[in-house]
C-alpha positions, 0 to 999 in steps of 0.5 A: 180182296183175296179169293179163297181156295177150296181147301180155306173155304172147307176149313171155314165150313167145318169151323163155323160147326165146331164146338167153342173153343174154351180158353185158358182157364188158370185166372179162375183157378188162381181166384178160387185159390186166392179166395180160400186163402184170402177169405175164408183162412181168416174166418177158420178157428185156430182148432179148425185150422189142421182141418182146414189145411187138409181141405185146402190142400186137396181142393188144391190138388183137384183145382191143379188136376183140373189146370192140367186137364184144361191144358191137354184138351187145348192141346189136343184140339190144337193137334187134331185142327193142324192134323185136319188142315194138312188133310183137307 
């Protein structure tokens, strides 16, 4: 079995600190989108339906907003872990 240098066993130390890395997110995005559109469209009144659209569309926007954010946070984590390996 391999040895591990101290650099591995630093990095290993600081890991086991860490937060929990949240991964991807989108499925649960998709569900969401999929339910507004599978479910609850049907169940809207043809009067309603201008409103409901409106609504969807900006529950929609907000859901695509929170997509992006996730992915810049993963990102970013992803950066500042690779920046914290070259310095150890």
């Amino acid at each position: 079995m391999a040895r591990k240098n101290a650099k591995q066993i630093k990095i290993d130390t600081y890991k086991l600190k860490s937060p929990t890395y949240v991964g991807p997110t989108c499925k649960y995005i998709d569900h969401i989108i999929e339910v507004l559109d599978d479910e609850i469209k049907p169940l809207i009144s043809e009067k309603d339906e201008d409103f409901f659209s409106e609504i969807q569309r900006q529950l929609i926007a907000q859901l695509e907003f929170i997509r992006s954010s996730n992915q810049t946070l993963r990102d970013s984590s992803q950066y500042w872990y690779q920046s914290f390996k070259k310095e150890v």
